[in-house]
N, CA, C and O of each residue as an XYZ file, in Angstrom:
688
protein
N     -22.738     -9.482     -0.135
C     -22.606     -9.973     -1.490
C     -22.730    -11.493     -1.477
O     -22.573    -12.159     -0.454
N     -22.988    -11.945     -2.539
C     -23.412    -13.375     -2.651
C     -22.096    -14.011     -2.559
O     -21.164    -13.297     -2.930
N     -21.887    -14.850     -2.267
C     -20.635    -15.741     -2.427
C     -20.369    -16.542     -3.602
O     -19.258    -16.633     -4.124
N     -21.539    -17.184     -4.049
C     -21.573    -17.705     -5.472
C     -20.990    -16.827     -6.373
O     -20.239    -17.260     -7.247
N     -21.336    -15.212     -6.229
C     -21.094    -14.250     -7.313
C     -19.483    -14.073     -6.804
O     -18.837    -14.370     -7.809
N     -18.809    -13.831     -6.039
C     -17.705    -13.669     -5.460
C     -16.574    -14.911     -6.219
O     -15.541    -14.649     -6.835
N     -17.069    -16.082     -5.981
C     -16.626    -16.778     -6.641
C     -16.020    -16.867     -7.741
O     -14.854    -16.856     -8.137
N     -17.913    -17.037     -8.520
C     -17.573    -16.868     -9.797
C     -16.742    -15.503    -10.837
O     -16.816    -15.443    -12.064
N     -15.967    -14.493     -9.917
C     -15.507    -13.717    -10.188
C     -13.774    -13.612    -10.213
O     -13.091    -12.716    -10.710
N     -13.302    -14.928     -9.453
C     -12.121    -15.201     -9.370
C     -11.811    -16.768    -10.162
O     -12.733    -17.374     -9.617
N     -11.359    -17.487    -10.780
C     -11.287    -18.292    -11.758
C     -10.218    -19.211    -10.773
O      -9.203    -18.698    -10.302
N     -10.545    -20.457    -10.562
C      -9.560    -21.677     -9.916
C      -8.246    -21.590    -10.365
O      -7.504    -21.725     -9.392
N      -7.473    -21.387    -11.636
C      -6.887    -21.119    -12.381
C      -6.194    -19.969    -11.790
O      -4.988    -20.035    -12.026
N      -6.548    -18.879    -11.067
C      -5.909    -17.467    -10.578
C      -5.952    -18.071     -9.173
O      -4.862    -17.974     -8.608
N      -6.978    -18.712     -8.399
C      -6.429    -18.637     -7.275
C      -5.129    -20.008     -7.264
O      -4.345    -19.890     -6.322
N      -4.970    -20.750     -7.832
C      -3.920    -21.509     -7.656
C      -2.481    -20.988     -8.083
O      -1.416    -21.520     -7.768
N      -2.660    -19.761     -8.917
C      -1.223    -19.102     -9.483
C      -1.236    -18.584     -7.948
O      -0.650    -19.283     -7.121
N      -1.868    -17.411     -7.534
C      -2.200    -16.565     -6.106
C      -1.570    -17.646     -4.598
O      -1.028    -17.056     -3.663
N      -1.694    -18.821     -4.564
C      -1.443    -19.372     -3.430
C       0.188    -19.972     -4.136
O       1.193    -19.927     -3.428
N       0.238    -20.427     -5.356
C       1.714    -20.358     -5.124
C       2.493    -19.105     -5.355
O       3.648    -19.193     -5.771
N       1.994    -18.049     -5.138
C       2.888    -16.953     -5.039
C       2.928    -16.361     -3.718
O       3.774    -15.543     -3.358
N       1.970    -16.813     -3.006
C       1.873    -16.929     -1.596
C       2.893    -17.605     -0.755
O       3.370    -17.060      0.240
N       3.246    -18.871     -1.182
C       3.798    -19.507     -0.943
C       5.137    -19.223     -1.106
O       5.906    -19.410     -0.163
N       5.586    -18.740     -2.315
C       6.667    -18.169     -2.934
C       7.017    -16.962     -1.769
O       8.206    -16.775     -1.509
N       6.015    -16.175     -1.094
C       6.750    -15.050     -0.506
C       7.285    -15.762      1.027
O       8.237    -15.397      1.716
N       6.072    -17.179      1.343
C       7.038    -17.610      2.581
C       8.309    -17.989      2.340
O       9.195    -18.106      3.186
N       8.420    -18.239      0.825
C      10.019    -18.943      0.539
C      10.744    -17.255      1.162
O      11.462    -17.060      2.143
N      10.389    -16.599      0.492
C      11.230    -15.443      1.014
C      11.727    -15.059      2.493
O      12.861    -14.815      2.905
N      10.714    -15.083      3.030
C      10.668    -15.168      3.960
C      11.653    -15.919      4.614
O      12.591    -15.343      5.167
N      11.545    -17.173      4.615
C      12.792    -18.426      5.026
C      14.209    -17.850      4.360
O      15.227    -17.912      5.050
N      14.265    -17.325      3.104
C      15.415    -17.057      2.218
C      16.065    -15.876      3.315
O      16.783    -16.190      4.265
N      15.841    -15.085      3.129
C      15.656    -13.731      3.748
C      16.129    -14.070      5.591
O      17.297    -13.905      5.942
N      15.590    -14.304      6.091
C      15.964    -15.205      7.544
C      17.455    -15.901      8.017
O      18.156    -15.920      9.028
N      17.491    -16.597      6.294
C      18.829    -17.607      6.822
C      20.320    -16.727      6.053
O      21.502    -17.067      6.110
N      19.513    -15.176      5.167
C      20.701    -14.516      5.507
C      20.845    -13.751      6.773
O      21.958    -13.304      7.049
N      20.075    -13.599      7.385
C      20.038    -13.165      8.959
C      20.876    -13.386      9.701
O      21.537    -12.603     10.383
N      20.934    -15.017      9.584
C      21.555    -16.099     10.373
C      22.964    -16.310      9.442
O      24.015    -16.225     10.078
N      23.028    -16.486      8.491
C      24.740    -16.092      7.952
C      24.989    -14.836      8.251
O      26.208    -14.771      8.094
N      24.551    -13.580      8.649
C      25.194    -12.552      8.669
C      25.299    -12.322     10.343
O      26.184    -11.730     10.960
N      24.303    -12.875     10.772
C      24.901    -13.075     12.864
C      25.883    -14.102     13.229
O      26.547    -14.169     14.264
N      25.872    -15.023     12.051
C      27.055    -16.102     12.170
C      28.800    -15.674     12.286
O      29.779    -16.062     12.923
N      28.453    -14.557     11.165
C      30.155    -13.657     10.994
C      29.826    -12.313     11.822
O      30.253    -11.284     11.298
N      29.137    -12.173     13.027
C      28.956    -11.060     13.465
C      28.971     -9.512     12.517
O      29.685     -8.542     12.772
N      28.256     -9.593     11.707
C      27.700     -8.433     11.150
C      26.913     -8.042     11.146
O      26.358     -7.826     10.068
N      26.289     -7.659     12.425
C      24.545     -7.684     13.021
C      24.127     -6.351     12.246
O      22.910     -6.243     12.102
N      24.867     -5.362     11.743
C      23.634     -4.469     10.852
C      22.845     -5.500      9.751
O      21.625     -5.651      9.822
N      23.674     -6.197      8.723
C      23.506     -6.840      7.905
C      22.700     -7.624      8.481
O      21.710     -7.882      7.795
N      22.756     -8.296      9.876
C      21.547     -9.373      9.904
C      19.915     -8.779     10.176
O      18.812     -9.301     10.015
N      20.447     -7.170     10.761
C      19.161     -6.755     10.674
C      18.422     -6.284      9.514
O      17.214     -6.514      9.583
N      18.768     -5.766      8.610
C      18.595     -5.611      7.681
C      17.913     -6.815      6.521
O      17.379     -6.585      5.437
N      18.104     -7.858      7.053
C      17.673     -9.063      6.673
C      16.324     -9.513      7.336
O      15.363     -9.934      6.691
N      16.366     -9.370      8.761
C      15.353     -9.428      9.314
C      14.174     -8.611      9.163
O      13.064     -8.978      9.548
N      14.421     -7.452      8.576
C      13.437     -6.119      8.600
C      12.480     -6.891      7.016
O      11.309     -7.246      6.879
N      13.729     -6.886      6.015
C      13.677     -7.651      4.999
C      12.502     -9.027      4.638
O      11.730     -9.210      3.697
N      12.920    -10.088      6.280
C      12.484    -10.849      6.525
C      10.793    -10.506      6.710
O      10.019    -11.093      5.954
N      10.578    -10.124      7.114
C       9.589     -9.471      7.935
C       8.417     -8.924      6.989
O       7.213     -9.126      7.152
N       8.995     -8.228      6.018
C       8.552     -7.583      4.703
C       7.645     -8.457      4.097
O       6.489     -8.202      3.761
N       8.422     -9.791      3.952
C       7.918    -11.168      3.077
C       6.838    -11.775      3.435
O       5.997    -12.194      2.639
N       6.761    -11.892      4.961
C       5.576    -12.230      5.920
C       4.634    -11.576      5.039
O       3.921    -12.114      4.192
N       4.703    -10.528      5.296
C       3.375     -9.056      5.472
C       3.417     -9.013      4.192
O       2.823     -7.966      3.932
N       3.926     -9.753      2.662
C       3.377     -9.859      1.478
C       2.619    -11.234      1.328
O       1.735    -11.408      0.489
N       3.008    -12.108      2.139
C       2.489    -13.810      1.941
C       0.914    -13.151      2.491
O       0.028    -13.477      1.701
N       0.604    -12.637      3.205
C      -0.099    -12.266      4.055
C      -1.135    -11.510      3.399
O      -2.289    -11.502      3.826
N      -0.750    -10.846      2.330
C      -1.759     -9.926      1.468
C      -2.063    -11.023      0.283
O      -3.095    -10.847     -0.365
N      -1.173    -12.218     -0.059
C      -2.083    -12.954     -1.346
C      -3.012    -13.757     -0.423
O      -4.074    -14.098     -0.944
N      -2.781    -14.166      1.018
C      -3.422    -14.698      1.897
C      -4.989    -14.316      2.085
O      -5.990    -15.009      1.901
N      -4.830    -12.760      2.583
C      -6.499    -11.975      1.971
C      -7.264    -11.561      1.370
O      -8.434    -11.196      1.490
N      -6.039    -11.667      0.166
C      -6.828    -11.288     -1.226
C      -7.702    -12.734     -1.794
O      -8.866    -12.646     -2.185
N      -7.070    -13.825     -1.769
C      -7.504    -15.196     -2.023
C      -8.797    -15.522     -0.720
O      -9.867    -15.865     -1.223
N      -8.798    -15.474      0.349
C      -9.555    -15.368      1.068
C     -11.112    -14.042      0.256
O     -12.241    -14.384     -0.096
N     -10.528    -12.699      0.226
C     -11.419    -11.760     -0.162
C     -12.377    -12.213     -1.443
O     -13.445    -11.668     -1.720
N     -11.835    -13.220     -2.103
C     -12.295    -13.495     -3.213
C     -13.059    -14.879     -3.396
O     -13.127    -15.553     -4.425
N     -13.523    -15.096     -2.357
C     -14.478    -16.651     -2.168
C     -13.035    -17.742     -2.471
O     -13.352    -18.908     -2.704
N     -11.569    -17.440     -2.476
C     -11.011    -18.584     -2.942
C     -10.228    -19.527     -1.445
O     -10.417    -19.271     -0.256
N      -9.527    -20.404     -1.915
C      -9.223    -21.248     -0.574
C      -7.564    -21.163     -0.864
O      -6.851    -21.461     -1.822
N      -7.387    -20.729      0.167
C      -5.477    -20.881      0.400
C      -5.468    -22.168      0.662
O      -6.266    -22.939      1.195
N      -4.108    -22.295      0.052
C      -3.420    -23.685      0.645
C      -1.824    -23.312      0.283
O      -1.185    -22.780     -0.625
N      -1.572    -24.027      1.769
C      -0.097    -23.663      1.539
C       0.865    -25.330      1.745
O       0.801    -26.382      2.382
N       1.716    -24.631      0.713
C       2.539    -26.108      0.402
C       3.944    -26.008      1.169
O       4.230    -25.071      1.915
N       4.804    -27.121      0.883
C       5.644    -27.463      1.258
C       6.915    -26.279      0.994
O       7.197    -25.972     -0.165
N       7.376    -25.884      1.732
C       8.668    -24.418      1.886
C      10.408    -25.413      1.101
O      10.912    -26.458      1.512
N      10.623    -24.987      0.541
C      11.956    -25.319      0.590
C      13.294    -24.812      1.210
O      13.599    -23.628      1.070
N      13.852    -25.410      1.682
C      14.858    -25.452      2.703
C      15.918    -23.954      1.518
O      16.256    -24.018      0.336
N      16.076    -23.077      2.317
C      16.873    -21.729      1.542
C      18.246    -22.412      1.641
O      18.366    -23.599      1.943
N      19.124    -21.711      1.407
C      20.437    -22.040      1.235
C      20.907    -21.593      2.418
O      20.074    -21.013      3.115
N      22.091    -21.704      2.882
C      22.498    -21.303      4.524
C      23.916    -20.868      4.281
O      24.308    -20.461      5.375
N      24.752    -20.764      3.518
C      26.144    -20.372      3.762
C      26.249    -19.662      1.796
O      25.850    -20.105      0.719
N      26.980    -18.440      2.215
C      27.589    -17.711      1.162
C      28.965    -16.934      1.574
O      29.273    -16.332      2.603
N      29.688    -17.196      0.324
C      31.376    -16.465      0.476
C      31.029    -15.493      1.336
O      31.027    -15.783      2.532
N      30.784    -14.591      1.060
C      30.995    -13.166      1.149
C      29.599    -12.413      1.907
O      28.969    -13.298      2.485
N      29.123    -11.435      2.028
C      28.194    -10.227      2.006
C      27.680     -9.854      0.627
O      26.500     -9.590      0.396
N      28.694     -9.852     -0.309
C      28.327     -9.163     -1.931
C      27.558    -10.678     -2.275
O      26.454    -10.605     -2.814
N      28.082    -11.950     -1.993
C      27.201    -12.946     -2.917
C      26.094    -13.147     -1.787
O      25.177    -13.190     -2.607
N      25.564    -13.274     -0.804
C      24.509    -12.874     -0.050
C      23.468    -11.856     -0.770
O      22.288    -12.128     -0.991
N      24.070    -10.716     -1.075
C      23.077     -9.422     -1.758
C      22.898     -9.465     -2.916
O      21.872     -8.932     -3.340
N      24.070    -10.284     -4.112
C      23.188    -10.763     -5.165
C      22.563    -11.909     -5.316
O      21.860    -12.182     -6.289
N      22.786    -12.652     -4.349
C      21.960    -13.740     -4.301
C      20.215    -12.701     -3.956
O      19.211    -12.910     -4.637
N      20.238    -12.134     -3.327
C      18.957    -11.695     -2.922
C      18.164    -10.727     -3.804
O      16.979    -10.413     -3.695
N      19.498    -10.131     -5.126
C      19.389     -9.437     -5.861
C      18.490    -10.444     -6.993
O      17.306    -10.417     -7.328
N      19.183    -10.975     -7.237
C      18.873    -12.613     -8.534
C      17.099    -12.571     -7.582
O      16.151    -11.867     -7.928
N      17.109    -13.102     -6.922
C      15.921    -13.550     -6.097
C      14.781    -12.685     -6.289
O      13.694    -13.114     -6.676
N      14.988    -11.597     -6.052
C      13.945    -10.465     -6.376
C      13.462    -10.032     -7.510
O      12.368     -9.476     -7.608
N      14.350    -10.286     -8.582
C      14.069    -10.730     -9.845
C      13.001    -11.442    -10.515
O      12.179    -11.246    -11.410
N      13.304    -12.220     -9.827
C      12.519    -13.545     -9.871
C      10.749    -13.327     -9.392
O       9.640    -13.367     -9.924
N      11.343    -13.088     -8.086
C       9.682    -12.911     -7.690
C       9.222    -11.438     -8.524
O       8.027    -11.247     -8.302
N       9.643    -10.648     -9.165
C       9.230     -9.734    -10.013
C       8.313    -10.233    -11.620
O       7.253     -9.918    -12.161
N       9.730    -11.381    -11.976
C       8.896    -11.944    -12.614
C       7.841    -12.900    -12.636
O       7.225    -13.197    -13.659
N       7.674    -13.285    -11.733
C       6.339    -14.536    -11.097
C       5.060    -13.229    -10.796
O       3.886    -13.450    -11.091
N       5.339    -12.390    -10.410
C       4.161    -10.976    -10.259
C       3.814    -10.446    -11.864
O       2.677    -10.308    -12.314
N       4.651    -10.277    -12.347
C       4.078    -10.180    -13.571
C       3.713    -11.553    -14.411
O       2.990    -11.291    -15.372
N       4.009    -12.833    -14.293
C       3.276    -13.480    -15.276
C       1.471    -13.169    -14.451
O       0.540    -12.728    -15.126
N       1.355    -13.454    -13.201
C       0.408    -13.584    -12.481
C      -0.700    -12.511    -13.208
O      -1.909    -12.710    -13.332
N      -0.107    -11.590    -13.549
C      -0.806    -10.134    -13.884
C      -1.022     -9.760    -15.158
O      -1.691     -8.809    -15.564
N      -0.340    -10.664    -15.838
C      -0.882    -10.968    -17.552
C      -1.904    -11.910    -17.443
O      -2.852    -11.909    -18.228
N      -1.754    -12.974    -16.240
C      -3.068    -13.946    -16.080
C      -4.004    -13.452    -15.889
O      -4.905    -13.659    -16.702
N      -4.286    -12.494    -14.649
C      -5.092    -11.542    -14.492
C      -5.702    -10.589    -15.415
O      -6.903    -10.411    -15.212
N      -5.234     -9.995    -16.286
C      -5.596     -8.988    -17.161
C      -6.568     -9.980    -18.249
O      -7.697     -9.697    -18.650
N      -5.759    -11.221    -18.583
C      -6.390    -12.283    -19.838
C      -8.059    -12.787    -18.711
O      -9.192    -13.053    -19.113
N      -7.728    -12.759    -17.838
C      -8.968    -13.318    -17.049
C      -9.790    -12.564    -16.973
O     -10.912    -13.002    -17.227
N      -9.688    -11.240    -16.637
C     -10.629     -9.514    -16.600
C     -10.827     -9.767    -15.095
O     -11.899     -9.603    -14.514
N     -10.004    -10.066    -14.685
C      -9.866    -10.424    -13.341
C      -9.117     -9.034    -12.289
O      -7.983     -9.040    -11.809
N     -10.484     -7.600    -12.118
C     -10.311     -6.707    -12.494
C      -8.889     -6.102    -10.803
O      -7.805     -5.540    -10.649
N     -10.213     -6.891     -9.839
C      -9.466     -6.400     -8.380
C      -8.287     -7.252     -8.294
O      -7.513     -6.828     -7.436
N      -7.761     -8.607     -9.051
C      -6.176     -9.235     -8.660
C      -5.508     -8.138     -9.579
O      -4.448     -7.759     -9.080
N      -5.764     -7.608    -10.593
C      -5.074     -6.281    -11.405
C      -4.629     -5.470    -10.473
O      -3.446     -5.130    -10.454
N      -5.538     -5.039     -9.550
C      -5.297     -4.228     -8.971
C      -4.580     -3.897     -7.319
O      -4.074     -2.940     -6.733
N      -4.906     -5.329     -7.043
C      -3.942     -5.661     -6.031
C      -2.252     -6.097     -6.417
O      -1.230     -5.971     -5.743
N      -2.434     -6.550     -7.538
C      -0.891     -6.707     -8.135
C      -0.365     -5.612     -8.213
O       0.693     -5.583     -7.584
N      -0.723     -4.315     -8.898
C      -0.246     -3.521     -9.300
C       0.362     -2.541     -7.998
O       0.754     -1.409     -8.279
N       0.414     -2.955     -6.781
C       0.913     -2.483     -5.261
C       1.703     -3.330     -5.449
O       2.551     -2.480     -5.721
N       2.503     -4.694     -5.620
C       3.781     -5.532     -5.091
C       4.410     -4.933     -6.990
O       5.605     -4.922     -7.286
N       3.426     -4.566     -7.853
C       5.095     -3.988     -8.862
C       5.446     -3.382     -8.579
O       6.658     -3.444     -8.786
N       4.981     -2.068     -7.791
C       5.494     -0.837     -6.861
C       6.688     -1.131     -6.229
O       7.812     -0.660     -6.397
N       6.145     -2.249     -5.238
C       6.845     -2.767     -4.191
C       8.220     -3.241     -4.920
O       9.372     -2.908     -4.644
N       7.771     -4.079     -5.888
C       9.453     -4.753     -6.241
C      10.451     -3.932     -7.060
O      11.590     -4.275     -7.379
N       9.858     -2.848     -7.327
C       9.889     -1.582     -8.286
C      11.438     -1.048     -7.077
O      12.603     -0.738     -7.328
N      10.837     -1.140     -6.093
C      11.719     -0.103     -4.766
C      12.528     -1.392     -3.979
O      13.403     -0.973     -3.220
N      12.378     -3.096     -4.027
C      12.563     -3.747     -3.837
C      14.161     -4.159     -4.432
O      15.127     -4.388     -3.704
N      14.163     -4.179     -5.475
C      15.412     -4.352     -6.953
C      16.076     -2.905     -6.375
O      17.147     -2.991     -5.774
N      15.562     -1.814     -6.520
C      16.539     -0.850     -6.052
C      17.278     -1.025     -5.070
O      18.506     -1.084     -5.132
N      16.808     -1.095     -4.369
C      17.187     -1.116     -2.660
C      18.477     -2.129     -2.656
O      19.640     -1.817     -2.402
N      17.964     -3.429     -3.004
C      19.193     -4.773     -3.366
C      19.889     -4.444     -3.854
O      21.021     -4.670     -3.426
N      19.715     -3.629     -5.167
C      21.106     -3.637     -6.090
C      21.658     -2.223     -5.507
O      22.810     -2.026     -5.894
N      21.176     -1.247     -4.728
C      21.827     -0.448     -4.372
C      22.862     -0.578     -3.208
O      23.667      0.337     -3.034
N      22.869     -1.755     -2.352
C      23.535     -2.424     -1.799
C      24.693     -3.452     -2.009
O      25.662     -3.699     -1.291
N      24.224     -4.080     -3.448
C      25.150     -4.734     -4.371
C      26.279     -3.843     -4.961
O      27.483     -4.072     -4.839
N      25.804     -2.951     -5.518
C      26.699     -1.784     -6.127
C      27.901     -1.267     -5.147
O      29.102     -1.310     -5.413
N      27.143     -0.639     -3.643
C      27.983     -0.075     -2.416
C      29.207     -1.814     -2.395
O      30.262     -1.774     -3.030
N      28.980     -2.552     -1.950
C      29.446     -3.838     -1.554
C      30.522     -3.898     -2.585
O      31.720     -3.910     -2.300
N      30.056     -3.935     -3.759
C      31.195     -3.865     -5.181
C      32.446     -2.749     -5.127
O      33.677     -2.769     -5.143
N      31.702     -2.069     -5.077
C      32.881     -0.469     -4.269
C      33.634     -0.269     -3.192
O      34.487      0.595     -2.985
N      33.100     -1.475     -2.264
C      33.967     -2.037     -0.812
C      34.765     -3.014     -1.335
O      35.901     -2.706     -0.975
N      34.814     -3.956     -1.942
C      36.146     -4.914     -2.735
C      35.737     -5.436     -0.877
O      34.771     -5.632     -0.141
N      37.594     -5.461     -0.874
C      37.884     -6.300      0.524
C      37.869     -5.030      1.327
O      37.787     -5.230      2.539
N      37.917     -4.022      1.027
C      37.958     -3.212      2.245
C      37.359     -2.961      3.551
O      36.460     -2.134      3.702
N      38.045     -3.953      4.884
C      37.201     -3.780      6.211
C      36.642     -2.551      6.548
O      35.555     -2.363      7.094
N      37.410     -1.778      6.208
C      36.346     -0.619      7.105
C      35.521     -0.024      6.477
O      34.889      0.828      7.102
N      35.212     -0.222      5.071
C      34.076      0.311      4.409
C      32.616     -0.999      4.691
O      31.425     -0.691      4.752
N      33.055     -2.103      4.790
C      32.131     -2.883      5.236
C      31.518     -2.873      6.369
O      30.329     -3.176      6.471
N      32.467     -2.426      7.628
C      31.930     -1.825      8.947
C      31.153     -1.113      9.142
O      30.207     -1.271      9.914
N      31.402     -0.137      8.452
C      30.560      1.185      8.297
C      29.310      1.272      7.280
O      28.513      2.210      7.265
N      29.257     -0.113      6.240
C      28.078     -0.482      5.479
C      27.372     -1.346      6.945
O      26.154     -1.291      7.115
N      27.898     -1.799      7.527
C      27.271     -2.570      8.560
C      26.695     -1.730      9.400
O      25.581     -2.111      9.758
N      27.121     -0.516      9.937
C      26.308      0.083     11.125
C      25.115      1.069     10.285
O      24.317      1.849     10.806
N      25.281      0.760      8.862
C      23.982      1.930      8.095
C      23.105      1.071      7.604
O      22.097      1.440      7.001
N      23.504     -0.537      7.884
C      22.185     -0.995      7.481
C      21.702     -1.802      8.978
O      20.794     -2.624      9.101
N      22.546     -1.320      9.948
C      21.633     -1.957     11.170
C      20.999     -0.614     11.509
O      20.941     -0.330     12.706
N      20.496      0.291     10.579
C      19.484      1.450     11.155
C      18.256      1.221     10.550
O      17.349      2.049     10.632
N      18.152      0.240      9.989
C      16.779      0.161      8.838
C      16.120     -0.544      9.963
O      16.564     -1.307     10.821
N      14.421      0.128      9.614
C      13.652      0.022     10.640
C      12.551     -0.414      9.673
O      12.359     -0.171      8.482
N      11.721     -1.327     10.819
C      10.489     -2.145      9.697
C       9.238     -0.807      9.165
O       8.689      0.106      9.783
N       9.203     -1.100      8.283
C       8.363      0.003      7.660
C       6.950      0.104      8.089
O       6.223      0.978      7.617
């Protein structure tokens, strides 16, 4: 295929939303990581794995606006990461912090995809429409963890035992 035509099929305008949402998933990535590292800090290594698997996830989405922007005659560029936050009370404000967060990047996927649709910008439609899936099962997953955590209060040994069921999660 021509490259000119490739081009002219993706709009400067979409690939610059596309690389900062790219960018946005390395934030995750980093976000995601340094609860890793608060949750190996208080020795709760299910929880840090679970973060890491998490972690990991974010990569392997930065990674798909990475080839899709590439697939489309456009040019990545990646910017400056901001430093995540590193210390939270608890486990429960950790998971809604990550809860809030996912939110977020839910809504940055959908403005992207109203851009897309206004553009007739037919294949970013359609590559978007795999990470609403994704954040679809993403928000569950968080808040289904938020919810359990809420139902643990202070109770140690229900947190123990949330700890050894989320150090079984395995990278997908």
């Amino acid at each position: 295929m021509d490259k000119n035509n490739v081009i002219d099929m993706i709009t400067d305008e979409m690939v610059e939303e596309l690389n900062k949402q790219l960018n946005s998933e390395l934030y995750s990535y980093y976000l995601y990581l340094a609860m890793a590292a608060y949750f190996d800090s208080i020795n709760l290594k299910g929880f840090a794995n679970w973060m890491k698997v998490q972690a990991k996830e974010e990569e392997t989405h930065a990674l798909k606006f990475y080839e899709h922007i590439v697939e489309r005659g456009g040019r990545v560029k990646l910017y400056q990461i901001n430093q995540p936050p590193s210390e939270w009370k608890t486990p429960l404000d950790v998971f809604e912090a990550a809860y809030s967060h996912e939110t977020e990047v839910t809504r940055r996927i959908y403005s992207i995809l109203e851009l897309a649709q206004q553009k007739r910008d037919h294949a970013t439609v359609n590559m978007l429409q795999w990470f609403i899936s994704e954040q679809v099962e993403e928000e569950a997953s968080v808040s289904s963890i938020v919810q359990k955590l809420r139902l643990i209060g202070e109770h140690i040994g229900g947190l123990l035992i949330m700890d050894k069921e989320l150090g079984e999660r395995k990278p997908s």
